[in-house]
C-alpha positions in Angstrom: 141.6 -160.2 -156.1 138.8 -159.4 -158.4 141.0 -158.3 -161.0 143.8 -161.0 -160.7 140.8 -163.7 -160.6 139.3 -162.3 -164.3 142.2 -162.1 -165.4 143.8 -165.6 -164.7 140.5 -167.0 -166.0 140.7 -165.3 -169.4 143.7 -167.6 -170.3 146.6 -165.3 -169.7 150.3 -166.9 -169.8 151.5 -168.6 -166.6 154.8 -166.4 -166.9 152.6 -163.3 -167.1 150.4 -164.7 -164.2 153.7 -164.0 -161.7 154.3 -160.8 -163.1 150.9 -159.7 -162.3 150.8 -161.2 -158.5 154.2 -159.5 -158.3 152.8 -155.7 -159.1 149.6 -156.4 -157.2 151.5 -156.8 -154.0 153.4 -154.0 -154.6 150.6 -151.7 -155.5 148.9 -152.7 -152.1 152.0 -152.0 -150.2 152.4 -148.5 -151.6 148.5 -148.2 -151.4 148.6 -148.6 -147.7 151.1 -146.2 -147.3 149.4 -143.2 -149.3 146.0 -144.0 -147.9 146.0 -143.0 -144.1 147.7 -139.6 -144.4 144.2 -138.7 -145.8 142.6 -137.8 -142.8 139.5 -137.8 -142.2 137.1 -135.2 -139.7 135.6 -137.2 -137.2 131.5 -136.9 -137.3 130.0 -136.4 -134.2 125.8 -137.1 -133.1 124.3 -134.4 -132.1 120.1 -133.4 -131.2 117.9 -130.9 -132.0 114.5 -129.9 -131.7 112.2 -130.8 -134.7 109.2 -129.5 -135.2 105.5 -130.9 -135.3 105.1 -131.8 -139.1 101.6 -133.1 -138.3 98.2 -131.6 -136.5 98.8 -132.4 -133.1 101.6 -133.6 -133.2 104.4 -132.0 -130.6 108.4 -131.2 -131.7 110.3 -134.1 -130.7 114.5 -134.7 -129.7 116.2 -135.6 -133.5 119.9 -137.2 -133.3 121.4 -136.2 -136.2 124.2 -139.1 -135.6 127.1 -140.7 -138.6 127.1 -138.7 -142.1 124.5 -136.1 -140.3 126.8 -135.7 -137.2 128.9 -132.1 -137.1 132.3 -131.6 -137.0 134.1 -130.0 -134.1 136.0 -127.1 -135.2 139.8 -125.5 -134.1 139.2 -121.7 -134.0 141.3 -118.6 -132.2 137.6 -116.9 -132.9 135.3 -116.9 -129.8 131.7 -116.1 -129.1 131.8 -112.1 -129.8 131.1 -109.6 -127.2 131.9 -106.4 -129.5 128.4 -105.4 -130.4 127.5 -102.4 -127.9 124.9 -103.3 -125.5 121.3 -101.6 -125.7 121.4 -98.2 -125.0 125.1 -98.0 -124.6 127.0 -95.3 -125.9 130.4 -95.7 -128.4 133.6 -94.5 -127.4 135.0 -91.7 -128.9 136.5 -93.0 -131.9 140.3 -91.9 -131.4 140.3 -94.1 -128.1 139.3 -97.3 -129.7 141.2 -99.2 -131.8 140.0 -98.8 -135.5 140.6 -102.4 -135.8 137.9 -104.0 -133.0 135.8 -100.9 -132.1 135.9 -102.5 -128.7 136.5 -101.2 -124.8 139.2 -102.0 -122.6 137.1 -104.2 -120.5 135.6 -106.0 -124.0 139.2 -106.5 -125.3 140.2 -108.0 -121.9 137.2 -110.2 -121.6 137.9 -111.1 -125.3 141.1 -112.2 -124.7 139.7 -114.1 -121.8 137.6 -116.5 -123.7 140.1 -116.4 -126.3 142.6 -118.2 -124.1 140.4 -120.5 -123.0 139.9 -121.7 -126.5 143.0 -121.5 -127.7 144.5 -123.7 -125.1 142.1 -126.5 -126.4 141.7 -125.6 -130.0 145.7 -125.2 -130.6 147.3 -126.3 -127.5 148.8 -129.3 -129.1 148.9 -130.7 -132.4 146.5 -133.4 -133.3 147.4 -136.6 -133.7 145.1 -138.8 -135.9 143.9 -141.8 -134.6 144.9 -144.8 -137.1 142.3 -147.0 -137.2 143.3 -151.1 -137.6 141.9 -152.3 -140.8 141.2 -149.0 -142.3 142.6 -146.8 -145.2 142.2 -143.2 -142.7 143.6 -141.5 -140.4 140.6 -139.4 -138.0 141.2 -136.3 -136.4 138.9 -134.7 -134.0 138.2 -131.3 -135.5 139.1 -129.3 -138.2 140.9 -126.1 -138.5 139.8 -122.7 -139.2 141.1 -119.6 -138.7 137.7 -117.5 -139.4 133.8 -118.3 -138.9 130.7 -116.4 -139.7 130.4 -114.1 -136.2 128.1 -115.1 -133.7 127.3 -112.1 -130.8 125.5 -113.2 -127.8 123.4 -110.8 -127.9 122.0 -112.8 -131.0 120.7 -115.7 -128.7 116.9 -113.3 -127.7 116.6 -113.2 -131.6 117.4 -117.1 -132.1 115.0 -118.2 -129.1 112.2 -115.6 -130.6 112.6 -118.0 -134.0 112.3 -121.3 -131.9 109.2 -119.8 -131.0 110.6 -118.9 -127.2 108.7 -115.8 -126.8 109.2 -115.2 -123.0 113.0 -116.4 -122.9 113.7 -114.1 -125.2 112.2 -111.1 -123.2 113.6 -112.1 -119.8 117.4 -112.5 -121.7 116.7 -108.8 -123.3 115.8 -107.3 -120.1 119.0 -109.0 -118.7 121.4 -107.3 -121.7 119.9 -104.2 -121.4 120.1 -103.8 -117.4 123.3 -102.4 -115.6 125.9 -104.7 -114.6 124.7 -106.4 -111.6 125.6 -109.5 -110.1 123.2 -112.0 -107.8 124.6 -112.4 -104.6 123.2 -116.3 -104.2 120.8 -114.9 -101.2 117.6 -115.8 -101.8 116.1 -113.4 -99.4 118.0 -110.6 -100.4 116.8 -107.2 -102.2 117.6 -107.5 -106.1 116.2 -105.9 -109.0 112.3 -107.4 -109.4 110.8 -108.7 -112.6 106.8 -109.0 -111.7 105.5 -108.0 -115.1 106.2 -110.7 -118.0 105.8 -114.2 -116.1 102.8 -115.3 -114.9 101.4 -118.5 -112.9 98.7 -118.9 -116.1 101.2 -119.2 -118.6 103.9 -121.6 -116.8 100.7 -123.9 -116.3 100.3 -124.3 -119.9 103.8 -126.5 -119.9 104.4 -129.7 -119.0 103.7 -131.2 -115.7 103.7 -127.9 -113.9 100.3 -128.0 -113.2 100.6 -131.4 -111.6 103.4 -130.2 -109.5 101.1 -127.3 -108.3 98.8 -129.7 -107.0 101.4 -131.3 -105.4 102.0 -128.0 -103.6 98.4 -127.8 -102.6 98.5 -131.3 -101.3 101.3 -130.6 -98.8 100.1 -127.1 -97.6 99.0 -129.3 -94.6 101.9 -131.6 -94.0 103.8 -131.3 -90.6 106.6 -129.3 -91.6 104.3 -126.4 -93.6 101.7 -126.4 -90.4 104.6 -125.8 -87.8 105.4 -122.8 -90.5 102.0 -121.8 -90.1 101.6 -122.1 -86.4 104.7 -119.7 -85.9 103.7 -117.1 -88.5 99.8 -117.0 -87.4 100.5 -117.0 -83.9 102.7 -114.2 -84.5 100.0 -112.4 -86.2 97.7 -113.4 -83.6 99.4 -112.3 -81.0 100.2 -108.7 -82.3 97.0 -108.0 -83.0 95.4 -109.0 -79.3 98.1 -106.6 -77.6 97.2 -103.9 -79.7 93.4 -104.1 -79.3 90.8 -103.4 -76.9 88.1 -104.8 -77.2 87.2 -108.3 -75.8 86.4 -109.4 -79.2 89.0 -108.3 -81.3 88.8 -109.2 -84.9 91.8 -111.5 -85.3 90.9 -112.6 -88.8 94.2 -112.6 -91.5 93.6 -111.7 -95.1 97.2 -111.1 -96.8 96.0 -108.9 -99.9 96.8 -105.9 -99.2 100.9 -107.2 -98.7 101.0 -108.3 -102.1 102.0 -105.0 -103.4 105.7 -105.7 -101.4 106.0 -109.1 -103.0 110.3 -109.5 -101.3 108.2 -108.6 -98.0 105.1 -110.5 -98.8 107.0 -113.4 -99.5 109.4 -113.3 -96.5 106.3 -113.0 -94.0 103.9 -115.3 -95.4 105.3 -118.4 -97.4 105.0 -121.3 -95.8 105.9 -124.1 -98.2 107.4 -124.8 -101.3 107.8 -126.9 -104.7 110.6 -127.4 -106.2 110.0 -127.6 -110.4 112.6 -129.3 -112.3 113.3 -128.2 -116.0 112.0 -131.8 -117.0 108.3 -130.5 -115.4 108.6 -127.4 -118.6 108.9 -130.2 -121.1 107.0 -131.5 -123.4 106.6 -134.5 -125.7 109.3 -136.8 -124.8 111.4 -134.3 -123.1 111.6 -131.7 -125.3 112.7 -128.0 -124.2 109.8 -125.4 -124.5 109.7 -121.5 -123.4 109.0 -122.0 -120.2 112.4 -124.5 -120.2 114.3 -121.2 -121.9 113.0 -118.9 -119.2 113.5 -120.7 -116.1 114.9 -123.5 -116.2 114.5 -125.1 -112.5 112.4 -122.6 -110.6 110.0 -122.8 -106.8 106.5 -122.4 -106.4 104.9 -121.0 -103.3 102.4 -121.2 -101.0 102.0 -118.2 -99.0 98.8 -117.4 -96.2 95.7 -116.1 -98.4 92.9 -116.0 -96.2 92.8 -117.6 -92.1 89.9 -117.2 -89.5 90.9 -117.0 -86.0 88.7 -117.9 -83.1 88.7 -119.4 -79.9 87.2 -119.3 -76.2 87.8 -116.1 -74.5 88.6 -115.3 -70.6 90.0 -113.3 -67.4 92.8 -114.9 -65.6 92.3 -113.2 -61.7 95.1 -115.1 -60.3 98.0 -113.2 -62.1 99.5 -109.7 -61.3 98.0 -107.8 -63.0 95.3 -110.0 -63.9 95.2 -111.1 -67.8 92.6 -111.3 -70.7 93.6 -114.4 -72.7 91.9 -116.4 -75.3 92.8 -120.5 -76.4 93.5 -119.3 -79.8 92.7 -121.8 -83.5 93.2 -120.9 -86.7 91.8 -122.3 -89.8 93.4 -121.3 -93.4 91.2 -121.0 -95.8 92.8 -119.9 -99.0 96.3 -119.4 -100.3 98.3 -117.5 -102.2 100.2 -119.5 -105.1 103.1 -118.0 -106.8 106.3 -118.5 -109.1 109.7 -117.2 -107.2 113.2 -117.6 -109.6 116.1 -115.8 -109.9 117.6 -114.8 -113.6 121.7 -115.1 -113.2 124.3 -117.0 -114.4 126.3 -117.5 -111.3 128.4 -120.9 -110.9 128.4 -123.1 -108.0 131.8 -124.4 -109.1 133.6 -121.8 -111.1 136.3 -124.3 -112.4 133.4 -126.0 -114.2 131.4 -123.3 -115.9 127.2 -124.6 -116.5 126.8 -125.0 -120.4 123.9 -123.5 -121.8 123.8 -125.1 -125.2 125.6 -124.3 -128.5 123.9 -121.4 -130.0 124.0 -119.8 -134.0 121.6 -116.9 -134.8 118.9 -119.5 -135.8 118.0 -121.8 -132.7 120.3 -123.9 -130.7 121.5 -127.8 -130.6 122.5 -129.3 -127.6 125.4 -132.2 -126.1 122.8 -134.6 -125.1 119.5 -136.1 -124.9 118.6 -134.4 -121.3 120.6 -131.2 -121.9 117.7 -129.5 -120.2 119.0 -130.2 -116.9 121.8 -128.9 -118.0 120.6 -125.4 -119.3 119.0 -125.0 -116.0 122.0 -125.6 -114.2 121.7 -127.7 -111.5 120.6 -131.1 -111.9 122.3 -134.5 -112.8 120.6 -135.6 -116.7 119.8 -138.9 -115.7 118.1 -138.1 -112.4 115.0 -135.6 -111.3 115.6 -133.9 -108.7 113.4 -135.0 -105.2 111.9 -132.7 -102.8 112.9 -133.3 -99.4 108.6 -133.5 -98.5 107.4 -135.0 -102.5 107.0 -138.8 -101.9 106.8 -139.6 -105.9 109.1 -142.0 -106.7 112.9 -141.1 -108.1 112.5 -141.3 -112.2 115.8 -142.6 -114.0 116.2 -141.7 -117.6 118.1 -142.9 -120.7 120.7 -140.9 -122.4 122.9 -141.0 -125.3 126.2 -138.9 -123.9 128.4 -139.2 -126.6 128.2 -135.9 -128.4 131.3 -134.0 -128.1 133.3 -136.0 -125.2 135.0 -134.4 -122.9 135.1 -130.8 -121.7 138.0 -130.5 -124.0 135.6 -130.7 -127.2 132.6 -129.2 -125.8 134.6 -125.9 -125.7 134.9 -126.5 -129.6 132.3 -124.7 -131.9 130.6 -127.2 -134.4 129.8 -127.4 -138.0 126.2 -129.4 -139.1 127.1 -129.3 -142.4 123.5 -129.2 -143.6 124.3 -127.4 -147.1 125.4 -130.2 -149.5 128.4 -128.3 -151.1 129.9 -126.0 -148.5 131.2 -125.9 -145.2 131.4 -123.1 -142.4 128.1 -121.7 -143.7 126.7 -119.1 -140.7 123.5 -121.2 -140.1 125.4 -124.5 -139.8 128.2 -123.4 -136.9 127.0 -123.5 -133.4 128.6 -121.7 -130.8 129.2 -123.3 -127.3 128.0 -121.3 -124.6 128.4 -120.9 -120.5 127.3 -119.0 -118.0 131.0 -117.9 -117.6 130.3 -116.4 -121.8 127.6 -114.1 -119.6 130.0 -112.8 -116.9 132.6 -111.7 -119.3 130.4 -110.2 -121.6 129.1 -108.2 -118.2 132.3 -107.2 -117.4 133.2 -106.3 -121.3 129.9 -104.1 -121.6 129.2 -103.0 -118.1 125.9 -104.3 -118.7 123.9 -107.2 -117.6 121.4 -107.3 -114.9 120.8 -110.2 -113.1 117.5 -109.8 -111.3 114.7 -112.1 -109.2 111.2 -112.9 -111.3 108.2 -113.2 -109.5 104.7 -114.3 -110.7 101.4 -112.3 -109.3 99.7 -114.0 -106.7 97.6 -116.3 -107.3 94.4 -117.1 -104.8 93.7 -120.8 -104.1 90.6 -122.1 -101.5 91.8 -124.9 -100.1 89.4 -128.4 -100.3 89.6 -128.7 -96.6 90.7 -125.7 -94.7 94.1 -126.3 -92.2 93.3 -126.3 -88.6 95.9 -124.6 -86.4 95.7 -124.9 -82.8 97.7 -121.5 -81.4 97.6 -122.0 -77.9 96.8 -119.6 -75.5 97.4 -115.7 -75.9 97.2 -113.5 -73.2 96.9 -109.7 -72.7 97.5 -107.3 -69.5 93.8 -106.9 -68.1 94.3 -103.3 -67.2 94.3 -102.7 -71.0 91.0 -104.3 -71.4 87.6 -102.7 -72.0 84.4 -104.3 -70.5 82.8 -103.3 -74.2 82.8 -105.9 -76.2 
């Protein structure tokens, strides 16, 4: 219109003036019929971590959203499980296929996750979305037949540069260890990490340390003293069979159990608290070691220290006559400790738990709250309540429109942070799942998964817990007049 408008107002010839109108419709018609077949990627919002730029300062959630978004990316290629696990030996060369250098097991856990992708990355044709008022046609992704590889054994090395010093160890340790899988009992013998995490460090994140007060506040609630109760009186009562004397020495000090800390912890816990991957952030909700490491994990209160008194007496009108005492206990200290397993089992194995999209650099993530998400079991817009914590429910904001739909997720993405190239090896990201970890187990024969344990901590308790045990009684025949 600009053009016609100059032109008219220049003084050109009425006949001329037609002519022109004429070859401007028709140049708009043939325009909007060339236009849309140029199709355009659709950009996609995702977040990362940033780092503190300033003296104290903390990292903080970016959304790189619009012309900073990433591209999804069509691909046969899959997260790689080829590279051989620590300590693993090659095959002989003539029973490998020159091409791959991998195992039967690798190629058939390849082809796995290969046809997982497939069926979503070239299932069906895309269809660009036409867009009413617009010269483009958008498509989803973008097709590629071959990206920079990504292993996942590179994800220890890419939390080590995030500065993710102890998820890195814990997910070597799990790489290196023989295939083993958790069976989802709690209470069962596994392998035993007791070494690399300790109570000390996971204080320094978060609101951990708040939530361990929290634990220390409900050591007395009814619940944990009817624990108690059942777990002292069984102590108590152990000990007045087996002794002689009419004052035995009933006192409980647990240290020397520690060194069995399965055991330790099966006879002596006696309440819990449940820490949420949003406790191991920072900031405004930003992922830290601690988040890498565990994810969701329990700390416990176990018995540290109890004194047991109470008045002692014959009882002549029994057969045989008894010794008894009208047994109390009052706890003193306890034992504080961190309990979590390391595994990558799925509570519903139709929807496998994504762990973040990884490269060999760091990771980005789906949404806002993908914390929850790395841990594995919460909700993102909802911390999870303890059935005995009283704070209120907290409700959070999210963006959630990285990537919709499981369908895309599966897709590996493209930042496109270098100006004038695409498919660059530090700009894809990799989705990953806990399923990625089971089949590269069963490709490798490798991957441990084992329970973590924190040393023992001793706590005295502001105001001891009284216990009242009841009365304990003890065949007089047994009993000897010395004290």
């Amino acid at each position: 219109m600009v053009f016609q408008t100059a032109t008219i107002g220049l003084g050109v010839p009425a006949e001329y003036t037609g002519e022109l109108v004429r070859h401007q419709a028709v140049w708009k018609s043939r325009s909007w019929k060339v236009l849309p077949t140029m199709a355009k990627i659709r950009k996609l919002p995702y977040y990362k971590i940033a780092k503190a730029r300033l003296p104290f300062s903390k990292p903080r959630w970016k959304c790189h959203a619009g012309f900073e978004g990433c591209i999804a990316i069509n691909t046969p290629q899959t997260v790689s499980y080829q590279r051989l696990a620590p300590g693993e030996v090659a095959p002989p060369s003539k029973s490998t296929p020159a091409s791959s250098g991998s195992t039967a097991g690798d190629v058939a856990a390849v082809r796995s996750e290969t046809e997982h992708q497939k069926s979503t990355a070239f299932g069906k044709k895309q269809e660009p979305k036409e867009f009413r008022g617009q010269q483009f046609m958008e498509l989803e992704a973008e097709d590629r037949e071959k990206l920079p590889e990504f292993d996942l054994q590179d994800i220890p090395d890419a939390m080590d540069r995030m500065g993710w010093p102890m998820a890195a160890k814990l997910a070597r340790k799990w790489f290196k260890g023989p295939a083993h899988v958790w069976d989802d009992d709690l209470d069962s013998v596994q392998p035993l990490e007791d070494k690399l995490v300790t109570l000390d460090w996971a204080l320094r994140y978060g609101s951990v340390k708040k939530r361990l007060n929290n634990l220390l506040q409900m050591t007395g609630s009814k619940n944990a003293q009817a624990v108690l109760k059942r777990k002292l009186l069984r102590h108590a009562s152990d000990t007045f069979q087996r002794a002689a004397s009419t004052k035995p020495n009933l006192d409980l000090d647990t240290t020397d159990f520690v060194v069995d800390l399965r055991q330790f912890h099966l006879d002596w816990h006696f309440q819990k608290m449940e820490v949420s991957i949003l406790d191991t952030t920072e900031g405004v909700l930003v992922l830290t070691d601690l988040s890498g490491a565990l994810g969701n994990f329990v700390l416990y209160a176990a018995i540290g220290r109890a004194h047991l008194n109470g008045a002692r007496y014959f009882k002549y009108d029994t057969d045989p006559q008894q010794f008894c005492m009208d047994a109390s206990a009052s706890v003193t200290h306890v034992y504080i400790y961190i309990k979590d397993n390391y595994s990558f089992n799925d509570k519903d194995p139709s929807r496998s738990q994504y762990l973040g999209h990884w490269n060999k650099r760091d990771m980005i993530t789906s949404y806002y709250l993908a914390g929850n998400d790395i841990a594995g079991q919460l909700k993102p817009s909802l911390r999870r309540q303890n059935k005995d914590h009283n704070a209120p429910k907290e409700n959070f904001r999210l963006r959630s429109d990285y990537l919709p739909g499981q369908h895309i997720v599966d897709k590996p993405v493209d930042t496109r942070r270098s100006l004038f190239s695409k498919f660059q090896a530090k700009d894809v990201y990799w989705p990953v799942y806990n399923r990625s970890y089971n089949e590269w187990r069963k490709a490798r024969n490798r991957g441990e998964d084992f329970m973590i344990y924190s040393k023992p901590q001793l706590y005295k308790l502001e105001t001891p817990i009284i216990i009242d045990l009841g009365t304990i009684c003890r065949p007089y025949d047994t009993t000897s007049k010395k004290p």
